[in-house]
C-alpha positions in Angstrom: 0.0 0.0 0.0 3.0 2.4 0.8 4.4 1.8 -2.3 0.8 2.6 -4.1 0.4 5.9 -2.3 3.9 7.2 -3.2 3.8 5.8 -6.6 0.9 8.2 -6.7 2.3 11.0 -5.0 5.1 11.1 -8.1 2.9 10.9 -10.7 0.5 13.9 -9.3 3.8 16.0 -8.6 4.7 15.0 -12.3 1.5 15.8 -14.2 0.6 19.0 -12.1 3.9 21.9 -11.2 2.7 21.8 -7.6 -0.2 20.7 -5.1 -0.3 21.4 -1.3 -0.9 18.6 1.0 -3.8 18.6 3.3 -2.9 17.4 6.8 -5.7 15.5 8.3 -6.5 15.2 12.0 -5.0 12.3 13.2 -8.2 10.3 14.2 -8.9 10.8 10.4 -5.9 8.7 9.8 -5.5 4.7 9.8 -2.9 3.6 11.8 -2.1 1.1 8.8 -1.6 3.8 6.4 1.6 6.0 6.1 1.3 9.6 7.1 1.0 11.5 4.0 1.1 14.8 5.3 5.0 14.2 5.7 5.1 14.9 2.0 6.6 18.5 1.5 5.5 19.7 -2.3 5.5 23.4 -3.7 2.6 25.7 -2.8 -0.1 25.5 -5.8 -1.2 28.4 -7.8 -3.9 26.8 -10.0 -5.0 23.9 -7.7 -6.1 24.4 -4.3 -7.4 21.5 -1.6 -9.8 23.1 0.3 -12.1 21.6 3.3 -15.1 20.1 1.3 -18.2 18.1 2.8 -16.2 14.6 2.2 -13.1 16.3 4.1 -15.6 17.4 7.5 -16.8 13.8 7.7 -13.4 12.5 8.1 -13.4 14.0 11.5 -15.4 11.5 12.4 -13.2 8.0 13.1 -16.6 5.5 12.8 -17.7 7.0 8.8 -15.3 5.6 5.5 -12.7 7.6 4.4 -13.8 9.4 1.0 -11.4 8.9 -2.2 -8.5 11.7 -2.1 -9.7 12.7 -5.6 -13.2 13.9 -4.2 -11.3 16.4 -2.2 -9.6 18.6 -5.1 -11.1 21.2 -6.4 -10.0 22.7 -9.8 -10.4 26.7 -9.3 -8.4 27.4 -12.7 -11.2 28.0 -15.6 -10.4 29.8 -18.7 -6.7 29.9 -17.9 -5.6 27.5 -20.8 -5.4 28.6 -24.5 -5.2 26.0 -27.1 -3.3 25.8 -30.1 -5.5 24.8 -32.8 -3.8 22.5 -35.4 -4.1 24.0 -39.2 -4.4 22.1 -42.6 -3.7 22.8 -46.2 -7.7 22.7 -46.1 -8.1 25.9 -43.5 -4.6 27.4 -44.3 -6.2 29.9 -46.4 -9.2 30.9 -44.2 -7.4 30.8 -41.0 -4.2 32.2 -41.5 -4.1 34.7 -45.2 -7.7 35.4 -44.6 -6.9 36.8 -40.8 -7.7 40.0 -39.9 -5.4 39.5 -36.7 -1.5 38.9 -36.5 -0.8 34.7 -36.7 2.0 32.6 -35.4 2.1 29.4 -37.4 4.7 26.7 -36.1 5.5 23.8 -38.8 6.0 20.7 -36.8 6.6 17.1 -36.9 5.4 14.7 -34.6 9.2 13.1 -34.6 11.0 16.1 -34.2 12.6 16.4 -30.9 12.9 20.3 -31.4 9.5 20.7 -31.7 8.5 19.3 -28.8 10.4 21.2 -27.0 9.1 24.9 -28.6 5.3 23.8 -28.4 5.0 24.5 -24.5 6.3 28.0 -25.5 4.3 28.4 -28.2 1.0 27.4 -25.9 2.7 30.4 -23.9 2.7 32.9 -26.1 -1.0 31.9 -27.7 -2.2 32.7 -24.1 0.0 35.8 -23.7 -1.6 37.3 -26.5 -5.2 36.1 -26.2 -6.8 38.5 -28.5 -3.7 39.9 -30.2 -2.5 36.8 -31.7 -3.3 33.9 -32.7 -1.3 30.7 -32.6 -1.8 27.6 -35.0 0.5 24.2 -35.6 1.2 22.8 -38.6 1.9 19.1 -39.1 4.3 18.8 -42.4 3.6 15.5 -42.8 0.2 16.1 -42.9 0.2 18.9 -44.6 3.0 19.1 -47.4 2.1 21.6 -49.6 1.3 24.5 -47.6 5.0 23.5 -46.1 6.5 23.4 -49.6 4.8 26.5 -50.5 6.8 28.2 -47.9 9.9 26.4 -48.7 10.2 24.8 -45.2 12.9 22.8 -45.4 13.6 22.6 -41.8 11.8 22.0 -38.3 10.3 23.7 -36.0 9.9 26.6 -38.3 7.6 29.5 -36.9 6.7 32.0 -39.5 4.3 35.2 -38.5 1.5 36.6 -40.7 -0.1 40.0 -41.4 -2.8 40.8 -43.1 -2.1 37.2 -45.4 1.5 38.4 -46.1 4.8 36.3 -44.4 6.5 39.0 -42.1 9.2 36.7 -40.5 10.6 33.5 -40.0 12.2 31.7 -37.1 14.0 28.4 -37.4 14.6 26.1 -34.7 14.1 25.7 -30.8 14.2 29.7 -29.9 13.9 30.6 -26.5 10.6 32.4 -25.9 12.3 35.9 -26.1 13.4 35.4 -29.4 9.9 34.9 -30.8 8.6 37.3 -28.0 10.8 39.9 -30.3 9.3 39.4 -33.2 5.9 38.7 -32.0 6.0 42.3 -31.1 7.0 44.1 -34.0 3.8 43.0 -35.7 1.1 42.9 -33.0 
């Protein structure tokens, strides 16, 4: 059982960048069990455990403990911005067609490089809700619009206004170096 609950302690520290640890009186907790709240994890800035019906009942030794997922609430909403993948079938709606500024990277799905720029990219898409918008190209998928553009190498970002290429980035940037150009055109 020990092993279970740290097992998944590692995997929730993984998947989320921090969760605080709710200590629970200690009639709430079964002597068999390992003490959890001996767990020290960064303080959470999108999650938050807060005291919930399922937590108040604990306080009682003789009722069942509750699952630990019915005690996390998720008080994040509308704080993630999706990058929408683009085809050669939308390319010309979505991006030339644009009234607004867009960042298109041309990707890969076995391109190492790319998978490291796309978190950045889902950065910037929510850094300039409104002012930008962000789509993904897959190459293989997509090959003309890619040959088009003569993209011979990825990732390849490349910004558009008003339908027209204003610039081209190649390669895993750091988020300052698209941040740079981003603004010269937004």
């Amino acid at each position: 059982m020990h092993d279970n609950i740290s097992a998944s302690s590692s995997t929730m520290a993984t998947l989320f960048d921090s969760l605080t640890v709710v200590r629970l009186p200690s009639a709430a907790v079964s002597p068999v069990a390992p003490r959890l709240s001996s767990l020290l994890l960064p303080r959470s800035t999108a999650l938050r455990l807060r005291p919930s019906a399922a937590t108040r009942l604990l306080a009682s030794p003789s009722r069942r403990a509750p699952s630990r997922a019915s005690r996390v609430v998720c008080e994040a909403q509308n704080t993630t911005v999706e990058v929408a993948p683009i085809t050669d079938a939308n390319w010309q709606s979505l991006v030339l067609e644009s009234e607004t500024t867009v960042l298109v990277e041309f990707w890969a799905p076995w391109c190492g490089p790319c998978r490291m720029i796309h978190p950045i990219i889902d950065e910037l898409a929510k850094d300039y809700v409104g002012k930008l918008k962000c789509y993904k190209l897959n190459t293989d998928e997509s090959p003309s619009t890619a040959t088009r553009y003569g993209i011979r190498s990825i990732p390849t970002v490349i910004i558009f206004k008003n339908g027209e290429k204003k610039d081209t980035i190649i390669g895993a940037v750091p988020k300052s170096t698209l941040t740079t150009s981003i603004e010269k055109f937004v």
